[in-house]
N, C-alpha and C positions, 0 to 999 in steps of 0.2 A: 101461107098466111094471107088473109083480108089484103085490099089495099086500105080498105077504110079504118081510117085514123081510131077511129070510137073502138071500133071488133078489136083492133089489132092489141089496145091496152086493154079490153073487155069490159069499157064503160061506156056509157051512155053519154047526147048533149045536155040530160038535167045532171047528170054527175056532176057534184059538186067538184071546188081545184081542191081539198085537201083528199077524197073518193082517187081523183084520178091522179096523183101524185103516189098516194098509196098502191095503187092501181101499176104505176111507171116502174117505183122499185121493187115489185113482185115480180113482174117480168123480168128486168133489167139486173137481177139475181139471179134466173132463171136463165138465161141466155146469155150471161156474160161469154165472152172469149178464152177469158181465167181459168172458167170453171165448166167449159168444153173445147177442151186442147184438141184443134186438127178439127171439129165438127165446123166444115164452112156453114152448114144450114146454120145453126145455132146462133153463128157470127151475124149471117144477114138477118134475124131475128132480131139480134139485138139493135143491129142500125137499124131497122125500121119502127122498135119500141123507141128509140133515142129518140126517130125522126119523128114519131107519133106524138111524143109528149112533149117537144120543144115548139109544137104548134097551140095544142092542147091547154098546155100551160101560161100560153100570152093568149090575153082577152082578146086583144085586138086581129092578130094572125086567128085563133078560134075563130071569129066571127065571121072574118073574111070562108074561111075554112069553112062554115056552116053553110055561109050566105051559095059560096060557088059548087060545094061538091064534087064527092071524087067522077061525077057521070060529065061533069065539065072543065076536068083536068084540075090537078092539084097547083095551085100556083106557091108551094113550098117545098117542090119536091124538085130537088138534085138529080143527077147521075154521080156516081164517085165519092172519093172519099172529103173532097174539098166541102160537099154539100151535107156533111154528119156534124149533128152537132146536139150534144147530150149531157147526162149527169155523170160525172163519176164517183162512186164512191167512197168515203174517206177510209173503209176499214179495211178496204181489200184490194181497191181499182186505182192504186196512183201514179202517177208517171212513170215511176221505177219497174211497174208489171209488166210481165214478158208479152202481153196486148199492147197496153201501151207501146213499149219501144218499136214493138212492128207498125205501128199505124200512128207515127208523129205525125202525118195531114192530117187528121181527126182533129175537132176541134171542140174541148170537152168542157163542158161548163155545167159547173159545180155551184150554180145560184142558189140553188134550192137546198144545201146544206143545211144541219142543223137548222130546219124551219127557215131558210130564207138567210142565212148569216150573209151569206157574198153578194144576197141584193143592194149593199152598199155602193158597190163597182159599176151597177149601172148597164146600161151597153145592151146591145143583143148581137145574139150567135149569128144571126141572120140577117139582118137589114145595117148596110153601113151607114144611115143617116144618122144626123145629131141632132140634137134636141134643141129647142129656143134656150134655155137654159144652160147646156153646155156651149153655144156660140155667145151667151151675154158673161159667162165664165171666162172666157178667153179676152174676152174685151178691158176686165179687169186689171186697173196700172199693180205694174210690179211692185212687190215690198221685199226689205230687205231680210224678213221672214227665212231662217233655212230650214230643209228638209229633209232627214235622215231617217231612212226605212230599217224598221228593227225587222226579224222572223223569230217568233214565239213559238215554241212548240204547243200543234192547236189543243191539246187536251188544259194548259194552262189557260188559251183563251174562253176554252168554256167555263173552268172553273177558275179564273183569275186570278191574278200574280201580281209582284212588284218584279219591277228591271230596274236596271240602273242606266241611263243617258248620259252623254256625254255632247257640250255645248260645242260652238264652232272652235270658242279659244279654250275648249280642256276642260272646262266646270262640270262637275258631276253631279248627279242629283237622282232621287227614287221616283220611279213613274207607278203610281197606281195601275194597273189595270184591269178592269170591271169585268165580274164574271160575265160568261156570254158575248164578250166584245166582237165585234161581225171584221173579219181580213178586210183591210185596207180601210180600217178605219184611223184616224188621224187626232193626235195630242197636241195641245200647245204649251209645253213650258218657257214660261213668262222669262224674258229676257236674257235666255241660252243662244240667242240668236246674234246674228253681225251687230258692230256698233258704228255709228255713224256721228259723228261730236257727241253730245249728251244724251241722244236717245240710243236706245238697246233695242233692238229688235227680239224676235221671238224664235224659238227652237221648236220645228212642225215635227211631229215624231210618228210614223206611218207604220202601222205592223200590219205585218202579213202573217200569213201561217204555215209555221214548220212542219212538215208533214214526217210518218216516221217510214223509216226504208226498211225496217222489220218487223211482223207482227207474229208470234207462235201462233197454232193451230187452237192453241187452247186458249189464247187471248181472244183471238178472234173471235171462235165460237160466246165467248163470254160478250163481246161487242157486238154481234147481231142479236145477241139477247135483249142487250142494253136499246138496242137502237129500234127493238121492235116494243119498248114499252115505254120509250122515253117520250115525252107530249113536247108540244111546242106550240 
């Protein structure tokens, strides 16, 4: 396969990012680990579509990536497993897959979910800087605000639920949650939080998403259905 980034997804630099997103998981289907047991070619296919689209897919690494070219070295490109860093996906690729469990260095990111749901989280796969925004974050005085992380199972977060919460001293209470709600996004119920004399603080309520550890053959096939006709 190509070294070059564009060949290797089979898009172009005027491809659009929805073009070569679509572009990522036709391959990244196609070369999974999953669904070629024992094929090494297949494997390194797919870390190089992973590596192709996690450059691809940031304007900024893109541009870089335009501006220098693979005839003057890739300044995104790794050796090993520490330098993979890609989509997985939710209907058939999750931690629990017998890929998965062989290859915990991989480092698998699942931003581009359901249309971008995990762009919430922030961060890249790739670069450990932080942003002026998350250093003027940290600067931030502390409140007596607490924080307890729920897991939803994500088929409720795309079509939304109520849960039930529980304060620091016991209160309970129904949390709405909004269809399509993006993982690690964050509630505040008003005054489920520490008390400190007369004021009450607030209860931060953080969901993440439950992912499921089994899917039949026939569900499955009915969710790549779903997932090839669903917009976003």
């Amino acid at each position: 396969m190509s070294n070059n980034f564009y060949d290797i997804l089979w898009v172009t630099k005027n491809s659009s990012a929805e073009d070569i997103k679509k572009a990522y998981r036709k391959m990244a289907m196609k070369y999974h680990p999953d669904r070629n047991k024992g094929d090494a070619e297949a494997e390194k296919k797919f870390k190089e579509v992973n590596e192709a689209y996690s450059v691809l897919s940031d304007p900024q690494k893109k541009q870089q990536y335009d501006t220098f070219g693979s005839a003057k070295g890739n300044p995104f490109q790794w050796g090993g497993a520490q330098g993979f860093s890609g989509f997985e996906d939710i209907f058939g690729w999750f931690q629990g897959s017998t890929w998965g469990r062989k290859n915990q260095g991989f480092n698998i990111n699942i931003e581009d979910l359901f249309g971008g749901m995990w762009g919430a989280a922030g961060g890249s796969p790739f670069w450990g800087q932080r942003t002026t925004h998350q250093h003027q974050a940290e600067k931030k005085p502390e409140t007596l605000d607490f924080e307890k992380t729920y897991e939803i199972p994500v088929f409720d977060l795309i079509l939304g639920c109520k849960i039930e919460v529980s304060g620091v001293y016991g209160q309970k209470a129904k949390l709405k949650i909004p269809a399509s709600t993006k993982p690690g996004s964050k509630f505040r119920v008003k005054e489920f939080g520490k008390s400190e004399g007369s004021k009450k603080w607030n209860l931060i309520v953080k969901v993440e998403a439950l992912m499921p550890k089994n899917i039949s053959d026939v569900d499955m096939q009915m969710l790549e259905r779903i997932r090839e006709n669903i917009g976003y």
